[in-house]
Backbone bond lengths (Angstrom), bond angles and torsions (degrees), N, CA, C in turn:
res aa  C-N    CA-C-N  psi(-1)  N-CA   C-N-CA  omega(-1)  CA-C   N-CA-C  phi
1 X - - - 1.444 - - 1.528 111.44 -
2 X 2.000 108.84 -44.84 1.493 80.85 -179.77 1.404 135.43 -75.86
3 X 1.542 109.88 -25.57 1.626 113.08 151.89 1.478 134.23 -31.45
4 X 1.337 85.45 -37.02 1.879 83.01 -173.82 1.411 103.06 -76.83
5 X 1.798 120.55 -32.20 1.430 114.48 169.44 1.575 130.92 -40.19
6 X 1.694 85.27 -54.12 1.643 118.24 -168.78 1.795 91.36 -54.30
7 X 1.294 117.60 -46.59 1.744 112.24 -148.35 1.822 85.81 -88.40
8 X 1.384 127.14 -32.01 1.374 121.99 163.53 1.777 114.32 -49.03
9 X 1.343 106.69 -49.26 1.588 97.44 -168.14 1.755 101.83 -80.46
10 X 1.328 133.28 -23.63 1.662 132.35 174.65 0.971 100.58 -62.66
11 X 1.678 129.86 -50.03 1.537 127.45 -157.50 1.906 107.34 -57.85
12 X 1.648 120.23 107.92 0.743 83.49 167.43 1.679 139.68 -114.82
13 X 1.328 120.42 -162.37 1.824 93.27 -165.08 1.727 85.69 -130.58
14 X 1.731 96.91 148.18 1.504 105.88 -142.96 1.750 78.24 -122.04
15 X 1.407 100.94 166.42 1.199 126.64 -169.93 1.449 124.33 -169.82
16 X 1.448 108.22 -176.33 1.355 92.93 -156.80 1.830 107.64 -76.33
17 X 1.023 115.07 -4.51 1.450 142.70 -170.45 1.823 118.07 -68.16
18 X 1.862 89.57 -47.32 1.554 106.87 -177.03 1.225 118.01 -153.20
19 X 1.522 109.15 31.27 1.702 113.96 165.65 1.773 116.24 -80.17
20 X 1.415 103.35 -1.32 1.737 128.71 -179.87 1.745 108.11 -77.54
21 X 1.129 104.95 -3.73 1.709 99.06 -146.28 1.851 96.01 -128.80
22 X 1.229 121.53 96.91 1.488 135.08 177.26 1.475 80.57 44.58
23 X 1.375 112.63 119.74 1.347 138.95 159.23 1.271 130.62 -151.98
24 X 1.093 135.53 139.77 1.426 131.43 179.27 2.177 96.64 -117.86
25 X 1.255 102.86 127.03 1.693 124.28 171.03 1.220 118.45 -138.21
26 X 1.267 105.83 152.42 1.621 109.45 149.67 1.962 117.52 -126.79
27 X 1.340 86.90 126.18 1.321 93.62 162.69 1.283 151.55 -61.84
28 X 1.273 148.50 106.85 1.508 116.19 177.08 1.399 109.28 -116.76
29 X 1.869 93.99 150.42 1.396 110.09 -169.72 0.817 104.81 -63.89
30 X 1.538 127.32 146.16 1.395 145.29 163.51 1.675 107.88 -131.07
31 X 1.448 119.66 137.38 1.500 146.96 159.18 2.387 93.67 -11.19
32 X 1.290 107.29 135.79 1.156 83.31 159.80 1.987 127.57 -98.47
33 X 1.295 106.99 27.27 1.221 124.36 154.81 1.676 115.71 -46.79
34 X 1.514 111.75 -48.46 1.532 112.38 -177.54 1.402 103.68 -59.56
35 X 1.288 133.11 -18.28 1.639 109.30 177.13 1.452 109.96 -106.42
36 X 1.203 113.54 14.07 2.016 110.78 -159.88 1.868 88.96 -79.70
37 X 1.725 135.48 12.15 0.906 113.36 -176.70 1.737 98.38 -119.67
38 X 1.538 113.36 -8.07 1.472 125.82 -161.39 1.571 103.17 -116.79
39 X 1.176 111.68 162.62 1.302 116.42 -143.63 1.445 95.61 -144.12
40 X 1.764 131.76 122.32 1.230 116.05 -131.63 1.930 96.81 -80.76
41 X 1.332 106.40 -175.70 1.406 113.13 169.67 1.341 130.91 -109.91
42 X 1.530 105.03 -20.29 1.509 129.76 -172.83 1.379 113.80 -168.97
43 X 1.179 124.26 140.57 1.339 149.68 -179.20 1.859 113.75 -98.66
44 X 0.954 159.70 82.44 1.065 141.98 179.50 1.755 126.69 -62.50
45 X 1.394 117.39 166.34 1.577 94.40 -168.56 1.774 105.61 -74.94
46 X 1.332 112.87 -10.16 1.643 110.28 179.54 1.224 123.80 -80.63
47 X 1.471 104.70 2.24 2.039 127.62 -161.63 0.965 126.69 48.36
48 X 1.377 110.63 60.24 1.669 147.35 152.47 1.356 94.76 -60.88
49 X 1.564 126.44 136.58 1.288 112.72 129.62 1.522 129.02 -123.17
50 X 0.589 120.56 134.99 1.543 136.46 172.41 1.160 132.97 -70.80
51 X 2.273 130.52 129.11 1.223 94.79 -167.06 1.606 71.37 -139.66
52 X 1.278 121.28 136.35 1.278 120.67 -171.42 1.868 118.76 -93.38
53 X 1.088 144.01 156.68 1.342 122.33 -174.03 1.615 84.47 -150.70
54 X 1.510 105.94 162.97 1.587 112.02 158.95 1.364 122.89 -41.00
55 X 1.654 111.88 -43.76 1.577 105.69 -178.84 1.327 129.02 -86.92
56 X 1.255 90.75 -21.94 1.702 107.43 174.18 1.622 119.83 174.96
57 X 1.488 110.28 -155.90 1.529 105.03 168.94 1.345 156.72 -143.64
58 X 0.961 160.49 108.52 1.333 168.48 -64.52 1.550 94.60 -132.53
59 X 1.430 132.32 132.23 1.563 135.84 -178.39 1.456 109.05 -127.26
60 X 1.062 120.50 65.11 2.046 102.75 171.85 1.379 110.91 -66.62
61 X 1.370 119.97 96.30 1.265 107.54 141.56 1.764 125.08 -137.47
62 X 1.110 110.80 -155.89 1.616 109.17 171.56 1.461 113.99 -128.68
63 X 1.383 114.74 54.11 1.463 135.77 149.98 1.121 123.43 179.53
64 X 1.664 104.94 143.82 1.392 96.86 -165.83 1.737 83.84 -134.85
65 X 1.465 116.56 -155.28 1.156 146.00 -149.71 0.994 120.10 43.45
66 X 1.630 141.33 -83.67 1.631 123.97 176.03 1.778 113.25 -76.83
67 X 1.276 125.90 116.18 1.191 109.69 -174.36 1.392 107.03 -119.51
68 X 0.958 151.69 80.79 1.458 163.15 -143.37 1.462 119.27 26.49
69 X 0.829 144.31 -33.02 1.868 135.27 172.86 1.408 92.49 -140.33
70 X 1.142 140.81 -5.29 1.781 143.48 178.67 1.361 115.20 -118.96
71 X 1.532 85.28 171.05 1.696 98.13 179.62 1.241 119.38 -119.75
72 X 1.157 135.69 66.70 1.098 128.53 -169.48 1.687 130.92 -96.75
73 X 1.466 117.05 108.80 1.501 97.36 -174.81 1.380 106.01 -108.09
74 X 1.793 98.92 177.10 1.879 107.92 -172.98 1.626 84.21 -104.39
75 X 1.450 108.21 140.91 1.275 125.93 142.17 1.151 119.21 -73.28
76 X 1.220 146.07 90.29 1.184 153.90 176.15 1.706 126.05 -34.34
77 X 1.068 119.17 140.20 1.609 116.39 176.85 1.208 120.74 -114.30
78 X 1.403 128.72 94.02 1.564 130.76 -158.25 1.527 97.09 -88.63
79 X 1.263 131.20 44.42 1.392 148.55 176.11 1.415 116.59 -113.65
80 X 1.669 99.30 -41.85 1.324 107.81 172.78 1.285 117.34 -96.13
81 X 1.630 114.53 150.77 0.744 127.98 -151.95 2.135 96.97 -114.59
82 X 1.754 125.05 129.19 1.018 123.16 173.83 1.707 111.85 -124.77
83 X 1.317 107.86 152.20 1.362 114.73 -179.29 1.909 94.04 -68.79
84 X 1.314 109.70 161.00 1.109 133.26 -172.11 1.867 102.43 -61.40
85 X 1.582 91.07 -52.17 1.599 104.07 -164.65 1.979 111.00 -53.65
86 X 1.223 88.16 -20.90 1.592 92.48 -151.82 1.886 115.24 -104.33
87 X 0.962 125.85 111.26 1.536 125.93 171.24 1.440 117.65 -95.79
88 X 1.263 107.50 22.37 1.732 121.46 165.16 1.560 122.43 -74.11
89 X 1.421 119.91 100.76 1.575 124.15 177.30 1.338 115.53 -99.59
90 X 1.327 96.16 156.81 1.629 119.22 -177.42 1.541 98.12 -102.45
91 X 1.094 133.83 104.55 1.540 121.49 166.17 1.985 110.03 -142.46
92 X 1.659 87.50 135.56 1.697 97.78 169.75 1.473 126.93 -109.99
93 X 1.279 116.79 147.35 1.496 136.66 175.11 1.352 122.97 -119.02
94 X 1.330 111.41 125.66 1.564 101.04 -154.51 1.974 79.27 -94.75
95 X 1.051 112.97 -179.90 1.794 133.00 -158.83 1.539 89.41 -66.83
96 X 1.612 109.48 -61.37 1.346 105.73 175.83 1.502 135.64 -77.42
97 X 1.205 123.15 28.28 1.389 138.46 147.63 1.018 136.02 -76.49
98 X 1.884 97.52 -11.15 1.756 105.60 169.42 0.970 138.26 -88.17
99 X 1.552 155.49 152.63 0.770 154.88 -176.35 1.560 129.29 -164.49
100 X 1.824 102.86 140.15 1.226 102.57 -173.04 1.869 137.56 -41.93
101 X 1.622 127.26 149.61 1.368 99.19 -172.51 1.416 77.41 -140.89
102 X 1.500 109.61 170.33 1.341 109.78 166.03 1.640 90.49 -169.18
103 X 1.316 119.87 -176.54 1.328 142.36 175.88 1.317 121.52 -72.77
104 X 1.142 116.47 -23.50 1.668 110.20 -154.01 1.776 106.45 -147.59
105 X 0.968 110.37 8.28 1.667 125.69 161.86 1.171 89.52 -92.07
106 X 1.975 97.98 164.07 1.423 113.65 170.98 1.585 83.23 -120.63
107 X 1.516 98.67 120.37 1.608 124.61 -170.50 1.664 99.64 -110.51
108 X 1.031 125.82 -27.18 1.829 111.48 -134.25 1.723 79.53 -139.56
109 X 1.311 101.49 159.58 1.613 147.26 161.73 1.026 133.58 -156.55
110 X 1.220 132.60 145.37 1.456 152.73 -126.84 1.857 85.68 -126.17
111 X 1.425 87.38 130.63 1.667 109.76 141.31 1.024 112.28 -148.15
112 X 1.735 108.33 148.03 1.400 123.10 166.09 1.349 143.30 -84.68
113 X 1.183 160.05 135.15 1.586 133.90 152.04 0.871 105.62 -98.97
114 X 1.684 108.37 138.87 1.441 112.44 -167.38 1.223 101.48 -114.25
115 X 1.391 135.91 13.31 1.693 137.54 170.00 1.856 95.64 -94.07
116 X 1.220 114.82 -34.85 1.669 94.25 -179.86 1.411 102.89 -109.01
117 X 1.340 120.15 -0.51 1.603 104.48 -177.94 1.360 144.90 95.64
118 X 1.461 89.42 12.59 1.393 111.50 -156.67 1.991 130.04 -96.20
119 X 0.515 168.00 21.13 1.124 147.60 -166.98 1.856 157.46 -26.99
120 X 1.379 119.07 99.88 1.371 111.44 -170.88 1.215 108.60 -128.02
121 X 1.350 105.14 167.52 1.879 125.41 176.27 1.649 103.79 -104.80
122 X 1.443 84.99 148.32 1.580 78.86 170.23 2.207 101.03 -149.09
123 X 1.007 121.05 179.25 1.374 116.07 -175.61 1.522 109.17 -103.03
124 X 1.237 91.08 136.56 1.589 94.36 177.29 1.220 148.16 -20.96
125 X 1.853 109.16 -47.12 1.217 145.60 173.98 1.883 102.82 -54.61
126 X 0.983 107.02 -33.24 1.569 118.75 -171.30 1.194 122.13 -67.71
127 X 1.094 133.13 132.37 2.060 138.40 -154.08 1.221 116.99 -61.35
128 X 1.276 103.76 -0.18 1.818 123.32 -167.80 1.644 119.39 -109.55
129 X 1.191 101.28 5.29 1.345 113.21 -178.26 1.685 116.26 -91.86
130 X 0.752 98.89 107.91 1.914 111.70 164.30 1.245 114.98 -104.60
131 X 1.351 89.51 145.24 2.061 107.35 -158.92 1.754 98.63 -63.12
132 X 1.380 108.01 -16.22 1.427 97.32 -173.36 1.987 128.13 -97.33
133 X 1.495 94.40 13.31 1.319 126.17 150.77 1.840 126.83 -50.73
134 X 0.640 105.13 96.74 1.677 90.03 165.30 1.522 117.01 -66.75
135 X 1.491 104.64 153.03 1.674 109.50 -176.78 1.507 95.96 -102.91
136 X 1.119 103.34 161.14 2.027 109.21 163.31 1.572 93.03 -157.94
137 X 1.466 86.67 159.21 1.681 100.93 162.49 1.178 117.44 -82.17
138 X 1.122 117.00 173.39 1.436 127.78 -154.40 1.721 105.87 -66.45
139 X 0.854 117.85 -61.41 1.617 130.60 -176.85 2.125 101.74 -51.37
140 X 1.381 94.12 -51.81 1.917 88.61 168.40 1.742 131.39 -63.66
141 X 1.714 92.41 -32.42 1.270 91.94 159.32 1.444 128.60 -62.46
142 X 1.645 103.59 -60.78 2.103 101.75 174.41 1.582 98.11 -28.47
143 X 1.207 96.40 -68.06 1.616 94.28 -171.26 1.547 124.47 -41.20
144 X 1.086 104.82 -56.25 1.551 96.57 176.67 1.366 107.75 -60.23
145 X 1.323 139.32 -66.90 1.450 132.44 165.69 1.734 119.51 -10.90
146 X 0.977 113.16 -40.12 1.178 118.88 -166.37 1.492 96.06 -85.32
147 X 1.507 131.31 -48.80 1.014 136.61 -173.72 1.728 101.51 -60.28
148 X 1.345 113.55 -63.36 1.660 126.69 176.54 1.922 98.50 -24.56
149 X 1.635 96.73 -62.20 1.481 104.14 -146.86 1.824 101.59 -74.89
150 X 1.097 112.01 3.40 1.701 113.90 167.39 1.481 95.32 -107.87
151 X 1.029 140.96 -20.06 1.362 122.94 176.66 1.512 98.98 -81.61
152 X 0.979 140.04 -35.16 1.244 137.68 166.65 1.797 126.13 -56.28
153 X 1.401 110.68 -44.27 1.161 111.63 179.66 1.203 104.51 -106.98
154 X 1.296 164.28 2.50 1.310 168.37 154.01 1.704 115.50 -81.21
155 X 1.006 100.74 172.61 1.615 116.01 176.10 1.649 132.01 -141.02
156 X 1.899 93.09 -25.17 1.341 101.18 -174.73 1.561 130.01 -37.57
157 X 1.571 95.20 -49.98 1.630 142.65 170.03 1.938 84.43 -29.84
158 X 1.094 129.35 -56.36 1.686 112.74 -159.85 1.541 118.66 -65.26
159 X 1.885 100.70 -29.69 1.545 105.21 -179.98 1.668 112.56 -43.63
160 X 1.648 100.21 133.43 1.322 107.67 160.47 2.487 102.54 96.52
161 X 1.158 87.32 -13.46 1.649 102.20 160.68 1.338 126.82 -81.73
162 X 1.544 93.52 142.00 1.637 79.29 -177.64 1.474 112.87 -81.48
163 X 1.427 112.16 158.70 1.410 145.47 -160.48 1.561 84.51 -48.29
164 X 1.409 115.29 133.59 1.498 125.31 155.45 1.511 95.22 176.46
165 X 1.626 99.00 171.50 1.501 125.08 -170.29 1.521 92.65 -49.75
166 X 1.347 138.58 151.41 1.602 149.10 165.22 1.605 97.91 -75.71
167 X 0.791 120.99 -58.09 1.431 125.66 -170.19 1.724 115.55 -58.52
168 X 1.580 105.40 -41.77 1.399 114.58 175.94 1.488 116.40 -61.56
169 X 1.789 110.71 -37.53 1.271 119.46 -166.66 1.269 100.51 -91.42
170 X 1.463 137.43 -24.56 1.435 136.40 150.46 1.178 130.27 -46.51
171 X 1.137 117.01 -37.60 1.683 128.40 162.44 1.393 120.12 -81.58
172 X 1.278 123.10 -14.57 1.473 108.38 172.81 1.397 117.75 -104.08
173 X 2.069 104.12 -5.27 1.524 93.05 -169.30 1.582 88.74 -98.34
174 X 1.436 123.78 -34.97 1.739 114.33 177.50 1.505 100.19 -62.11
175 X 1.566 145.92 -41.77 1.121 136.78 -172.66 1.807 108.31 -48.00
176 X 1.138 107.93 -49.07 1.430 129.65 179.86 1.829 111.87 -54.59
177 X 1.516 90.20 -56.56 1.700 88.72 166.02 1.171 144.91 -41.15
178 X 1.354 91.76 -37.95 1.678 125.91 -173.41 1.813 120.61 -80.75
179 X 1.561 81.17 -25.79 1.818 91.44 -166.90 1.462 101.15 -113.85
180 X 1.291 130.00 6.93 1.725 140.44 -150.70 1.546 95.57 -136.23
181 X 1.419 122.38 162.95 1.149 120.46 125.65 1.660 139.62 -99.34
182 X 1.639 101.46 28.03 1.637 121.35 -169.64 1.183 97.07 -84.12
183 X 1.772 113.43 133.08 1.362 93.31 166.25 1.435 130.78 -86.80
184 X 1.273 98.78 -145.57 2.044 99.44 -179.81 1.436 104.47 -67.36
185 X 1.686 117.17 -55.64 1.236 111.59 -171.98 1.980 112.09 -60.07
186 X 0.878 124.69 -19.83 1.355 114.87 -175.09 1.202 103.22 -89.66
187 X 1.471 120.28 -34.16 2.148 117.38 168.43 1.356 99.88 -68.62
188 X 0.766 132.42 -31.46 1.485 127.68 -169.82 1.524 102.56 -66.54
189 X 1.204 126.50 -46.55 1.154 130.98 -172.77 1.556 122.26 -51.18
190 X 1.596 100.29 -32.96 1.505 112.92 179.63 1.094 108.23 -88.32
191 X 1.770 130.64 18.96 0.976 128.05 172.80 1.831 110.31 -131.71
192 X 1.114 108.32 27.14 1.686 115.45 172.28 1.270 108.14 -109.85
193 X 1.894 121.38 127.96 1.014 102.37 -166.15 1.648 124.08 -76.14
């Protein structure tokens, strides 16, 4: 019982007030039809604009991921359709999509898809988390990402392994990454013949 208090009074609940202030979100794109009836609330000095609603909030701009003390990325909408010229997005976050970030917690875990190739972090707090994730702080995650996203697009990395499918040994040594705190060079090892 008193835990469940304790994790009630930490949790905290974000608004239009202090969803600006060390946060970790994700956005998703939406049509910019959802604001043609709202009228913005804030401008930022990078020309963000902002449109705030009861459930959450609306971000046009043309950059996302580190945005001054946060992290915020767009989930993308391969539905919509953008002119070439333009890297300006429409994306919303409802209040409870936010979440605390900081430097020196281990906040984030990594999943992969390994049919498109992809790699992302996401924060703990988030519905997608299984206990069998490892956490890192923010700076170990980039890193691992970076490590993930050459094991993914590279090959060099296999010379000197023993003979097996690329794809099989790609999936079990990033699976391992992800669920371990071993790195590449020590999985790797169990894979020289």
């Amino acid at each position: 019982m008193k835990s469940l208090i304790f994790a009630e009074m930490t949790t905290k609940r974000y608004n239009h007030t202090n969803f600006h202030k060390h946060t970790f979100c994700i956005f998703n794109e939406v049509h910019s039809d959802a604001i043609r009836e709202l009228n913005p609330n804030y401008k930022s000095k990078s020309g963000s604009w902002y449109y705030f609603t009861e459930e959450g909030v609306f971000r046009l701009s043309n950059h996302w991921s580190r945005v001054a003390n946060c992290r915020w990325r767009l989930q993308t909408n391969p539905q919509l359709h953008h002119s070439e010229n333009t890297r300006t997005r429409l994306g919303f976050a409802k209040w409870a999509d936010f979440y605390s970030d900081n430097e020196h917690e281990k906040l984030y875990f990594i999943t992969v898809d390994f049919d498109q190739q992809t790699a992302n972090y996401f924060h703990k707090q988030s519905s997608n988390y299984q206990s069998e994730f490892v956490l890192r702080t923010a700076s170990e995650t980039v890193k691992m990402i970076k490590q993930i996203r050459i094991l993914l697009q590279e090959s060099a990395w296999t010379n000197h392994l023993k003979e097996m499918d690329i794809a099989v040994l790609r999936q079990r040594i990033i699976t391992e990454l992800i669920i371990s705190n071993c790195t590449f060079q020590e999985i790797r090892r169990h894979y020289l013949p």
